[in-house]
C-alpha positions as CSV (number, residue, x, y, z in Angstrom):
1,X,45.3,-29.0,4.4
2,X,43.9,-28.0,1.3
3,X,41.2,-25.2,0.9
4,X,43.5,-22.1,1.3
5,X,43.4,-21.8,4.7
6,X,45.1,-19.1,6.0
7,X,45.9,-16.6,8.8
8,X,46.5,-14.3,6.6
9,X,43.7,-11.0,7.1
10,X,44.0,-10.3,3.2
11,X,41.9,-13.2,2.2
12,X,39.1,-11.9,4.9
13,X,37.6,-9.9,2.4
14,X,38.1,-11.8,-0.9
15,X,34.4,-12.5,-0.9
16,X,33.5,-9.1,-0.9
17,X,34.8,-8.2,-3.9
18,X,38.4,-7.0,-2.7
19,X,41.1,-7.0,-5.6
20,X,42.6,-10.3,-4.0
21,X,39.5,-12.0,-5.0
22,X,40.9,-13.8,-8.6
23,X,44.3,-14.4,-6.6
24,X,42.4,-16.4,-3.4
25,X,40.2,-18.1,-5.8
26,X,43.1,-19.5,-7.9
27,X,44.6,-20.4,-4.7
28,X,41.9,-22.6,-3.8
29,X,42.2,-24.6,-7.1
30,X,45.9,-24.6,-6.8
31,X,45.1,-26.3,-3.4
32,X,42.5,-28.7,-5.2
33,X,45.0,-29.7,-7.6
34,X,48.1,-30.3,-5.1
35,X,45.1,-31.9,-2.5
36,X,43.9,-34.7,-4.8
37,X,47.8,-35.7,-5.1
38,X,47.7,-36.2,-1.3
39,X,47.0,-38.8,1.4
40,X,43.8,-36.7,3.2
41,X,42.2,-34.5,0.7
42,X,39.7,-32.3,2.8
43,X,38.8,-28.8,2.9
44,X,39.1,-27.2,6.0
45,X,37.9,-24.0,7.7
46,X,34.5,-22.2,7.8
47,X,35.5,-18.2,6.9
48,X,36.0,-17.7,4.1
49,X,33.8,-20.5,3.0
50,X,35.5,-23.7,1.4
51,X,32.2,-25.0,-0.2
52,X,33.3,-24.4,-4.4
53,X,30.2,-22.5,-5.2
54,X,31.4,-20.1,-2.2
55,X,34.4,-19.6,-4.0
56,X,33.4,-19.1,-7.5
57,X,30.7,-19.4,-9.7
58,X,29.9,-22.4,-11.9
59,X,30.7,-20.9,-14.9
60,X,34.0,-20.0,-13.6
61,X,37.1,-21.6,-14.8
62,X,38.6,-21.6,-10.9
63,X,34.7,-24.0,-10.2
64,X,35.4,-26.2,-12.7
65,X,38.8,-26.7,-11.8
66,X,37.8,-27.3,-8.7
67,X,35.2,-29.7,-9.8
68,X,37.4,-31.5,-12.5
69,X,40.5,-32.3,-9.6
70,X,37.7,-33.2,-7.2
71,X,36.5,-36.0,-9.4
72,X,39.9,-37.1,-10.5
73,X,40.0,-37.6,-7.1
74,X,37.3,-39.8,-6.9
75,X,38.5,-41.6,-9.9
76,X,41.6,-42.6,-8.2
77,X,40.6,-43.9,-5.1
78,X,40.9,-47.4,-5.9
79,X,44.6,-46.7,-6.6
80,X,45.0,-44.6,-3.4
81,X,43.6,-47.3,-1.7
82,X,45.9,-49.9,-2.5
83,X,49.2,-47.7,-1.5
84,X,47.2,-47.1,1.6
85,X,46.9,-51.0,2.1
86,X,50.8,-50.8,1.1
87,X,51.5,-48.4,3.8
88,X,50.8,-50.6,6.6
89,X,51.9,-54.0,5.1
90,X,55.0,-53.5,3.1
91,X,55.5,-49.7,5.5
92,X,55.4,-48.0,2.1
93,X,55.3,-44.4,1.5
94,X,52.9,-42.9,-0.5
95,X,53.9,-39.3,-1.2
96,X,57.4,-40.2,-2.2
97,X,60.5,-37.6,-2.9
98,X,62.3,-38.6,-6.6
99,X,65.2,-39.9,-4.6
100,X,63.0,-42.5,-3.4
101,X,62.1,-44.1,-6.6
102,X,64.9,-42.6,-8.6
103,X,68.2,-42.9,-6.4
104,X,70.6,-43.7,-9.1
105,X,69.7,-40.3,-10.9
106,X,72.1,-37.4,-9.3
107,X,69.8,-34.8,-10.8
108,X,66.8,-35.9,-8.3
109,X,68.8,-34.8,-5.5
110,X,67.5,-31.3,-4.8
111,X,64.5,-31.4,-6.6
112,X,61.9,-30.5,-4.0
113,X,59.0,-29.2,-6.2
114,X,58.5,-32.3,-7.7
115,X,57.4,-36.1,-6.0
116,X,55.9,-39.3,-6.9
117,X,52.2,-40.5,-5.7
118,X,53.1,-44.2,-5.5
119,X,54.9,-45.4,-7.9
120,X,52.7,-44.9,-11.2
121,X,52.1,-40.8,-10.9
122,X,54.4,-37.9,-10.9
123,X,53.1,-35.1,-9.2
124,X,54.6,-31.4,-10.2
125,X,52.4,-28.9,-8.8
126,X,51.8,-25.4,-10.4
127,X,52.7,-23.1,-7.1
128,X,53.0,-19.5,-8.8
129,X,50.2,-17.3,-9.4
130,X,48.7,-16.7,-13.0
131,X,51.4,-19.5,-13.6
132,X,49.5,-21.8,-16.9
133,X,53.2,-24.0,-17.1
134,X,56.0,-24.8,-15.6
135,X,59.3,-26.7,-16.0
136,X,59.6,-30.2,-14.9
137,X,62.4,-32.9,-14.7
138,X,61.3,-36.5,-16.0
């Protein structure tokens, strides 16, 4: 689920002011970004806190991250709607590996980084820390 949620004691302490602290709270908008690309997008957990202005400050670029993916979100429910609806009456799948829409393509193969939110939006999520790109196969 999205929100960083973790067993991990490391992230215990990210509030207080513990070194970790830029690393969690980029992990938390990695986990916004990946989450609005998903079926359920929910926080989940209570410590540490999942609310955004627990996690950052507003004038922080992790916040409005956060805040930007959460209303892109919004934005697109009427499209996540409908592959819902597809789901149940053509059994449809809406987070769908490349091979799935692409099986012609040899290269799609082993590509597991990559997948397609219905059929109009490719979804390549960012997964490494401090990463600002990354390679993609279109």
């Amino acid at each position: 689920d999205i929100g960083g949620f973790c067993v991990e004691g490391r992230y215990e302490r990210a509030r207080q002011g513990s070194p970790d602290m830029e690393e969690w709270r980029e992990l938390n908008a990695r986990w916004f970004q990946f989450g609005a690309f998903c079926p359920l997008f929910r926080s989940h957990g209570q410590y540490p806190y999942r609310e955004l202005f627990n996690i950052a400050p507003e004038t922080h670029p992790v916040y409005k991250t956060m805040v930007q993916y959460n209303k892109l979100r919004y934005r697109l429910m009427p499209y996540i709607y409908t592959l819902a609806g597809k789901t149940w009456s053509e059994d449809y799948t809406i987070m769908r590996g490349l091979i799935m829409d692409f099986a012609e393509d040899e290269n799609v193969i082993n590509i597991s980084d990559q997948y397609m939110f219905g059929s109009a939006l490719m979804v390549c999520p960012v997964y490494e820390y401090k990463a600002r790109k990354r390679d993609v196969y279109l």
